[in-house]
C-alpha positions as CSV (number, residue, x, y, z in Angstrom):
1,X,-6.2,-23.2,2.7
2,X,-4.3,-20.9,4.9
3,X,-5.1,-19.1,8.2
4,X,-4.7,-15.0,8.1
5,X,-4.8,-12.4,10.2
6,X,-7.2,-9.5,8.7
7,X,-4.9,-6.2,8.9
8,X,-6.8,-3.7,6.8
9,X,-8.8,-2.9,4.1
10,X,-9.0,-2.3,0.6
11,X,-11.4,0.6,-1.2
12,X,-11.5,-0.1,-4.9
13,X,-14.0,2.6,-6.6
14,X,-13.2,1.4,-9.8
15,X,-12.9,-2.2,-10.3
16,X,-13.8,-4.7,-13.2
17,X,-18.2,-5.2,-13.5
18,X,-17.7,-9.0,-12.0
19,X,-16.3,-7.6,-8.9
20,X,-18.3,-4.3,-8.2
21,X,-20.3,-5.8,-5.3
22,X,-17.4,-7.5,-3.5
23,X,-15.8,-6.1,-0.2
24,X,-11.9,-6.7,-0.3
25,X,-9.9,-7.5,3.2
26,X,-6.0,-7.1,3.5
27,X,-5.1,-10.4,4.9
28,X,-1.8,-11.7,6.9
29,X,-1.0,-15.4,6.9
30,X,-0.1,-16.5,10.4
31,X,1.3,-19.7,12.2
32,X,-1.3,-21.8,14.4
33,X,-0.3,-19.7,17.7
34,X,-1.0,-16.5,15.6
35,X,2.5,-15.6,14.7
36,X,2.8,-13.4,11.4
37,X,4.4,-15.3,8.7
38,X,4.5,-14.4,4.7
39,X,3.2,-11.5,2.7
40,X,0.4,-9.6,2.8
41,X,-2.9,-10.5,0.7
42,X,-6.0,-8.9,-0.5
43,X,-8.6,-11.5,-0.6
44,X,-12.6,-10.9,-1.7
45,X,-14.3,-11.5,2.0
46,X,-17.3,-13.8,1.4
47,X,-18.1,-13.8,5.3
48,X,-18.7,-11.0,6.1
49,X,-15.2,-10.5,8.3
50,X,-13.7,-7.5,10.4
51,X,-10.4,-6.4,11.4
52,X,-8.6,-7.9,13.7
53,X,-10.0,-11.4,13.6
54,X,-8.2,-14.9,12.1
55,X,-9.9,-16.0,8.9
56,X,-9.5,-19.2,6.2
57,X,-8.5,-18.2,3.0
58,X,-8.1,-20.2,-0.4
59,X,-6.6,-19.3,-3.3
60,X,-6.8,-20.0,-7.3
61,X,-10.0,-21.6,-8.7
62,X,-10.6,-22.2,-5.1
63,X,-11.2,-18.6,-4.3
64,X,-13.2,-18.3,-7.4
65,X,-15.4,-21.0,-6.3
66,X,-15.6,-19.6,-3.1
67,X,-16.9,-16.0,-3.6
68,X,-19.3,-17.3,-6.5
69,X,-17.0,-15.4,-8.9
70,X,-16.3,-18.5,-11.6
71,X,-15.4,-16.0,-14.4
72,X,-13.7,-13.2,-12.1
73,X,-10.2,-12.0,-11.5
74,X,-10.0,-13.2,-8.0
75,X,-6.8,-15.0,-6.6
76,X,-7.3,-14.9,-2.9
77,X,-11.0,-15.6,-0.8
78,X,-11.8,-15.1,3.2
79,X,-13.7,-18.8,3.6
80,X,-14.6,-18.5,7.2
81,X,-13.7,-16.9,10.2
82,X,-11.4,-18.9,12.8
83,X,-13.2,-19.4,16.4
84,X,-10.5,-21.6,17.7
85,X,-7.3,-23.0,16.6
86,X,-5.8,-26.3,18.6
87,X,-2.5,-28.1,17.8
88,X,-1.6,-31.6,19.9
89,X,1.7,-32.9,19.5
C-alpha cells in the first residue's frame, strides 16, 4: 500500500466490458510530508476520490480485490482517502 497524490484524470470511452463502469484517477506517490516521489499511476478509484486529495492505493491482486474486479485488467486501486498522516521518530 502506498500513499498518492491524485493529479488528474483519465477518460477511457472505450475500455474492456469488466471495466466500463469504473472511474479512473491519475495518481502520484508521495512521501509522508506530501513530497512527490516516483511515477505517475492510473488507478480504478473505488472511493469515490477528487483531485487534489492524498489517497491509499494497492496494487496487483490487491487492487483487483479492492475494486471488486477479480477477473479484470486492473494493476493499481484508490483504497481510501487520507484524512491525516503522522510520523513520530
Amino acid at each position: 500500500m502506498l500513499l498518492a497524490r491524485i493529479v488528474g484524470t483519465v477518460v477511457a470511452t472505450r475500455k474492456d466490458d469488466r471495466l466500463v463502469s469504473s472511474k479512473f484517477l491519475i495518481v502520484r506517490p508521495v512521501d509522508p510530508a506530501g513530497t512527490p516521489e516516483g511515477n505517475h499511476l492510473v488507478a480504478v478509484d473505488t472511493v469515490d476520490a477528487g483531485v487534489g486529495e492524498t489517497v491509499l492505493v494497492v496494487s496487483g491482486s490487491s487492487a483487483r480485490m479492492a475494486a471488486g474486479l477479480k477477473d479484470s485488467p486492473v494493476d493499481a486501486a484508490i483504497v481510501g482517502v487520507v484524512d491525516q498522516v503522522e510520523v513520530k521518530g
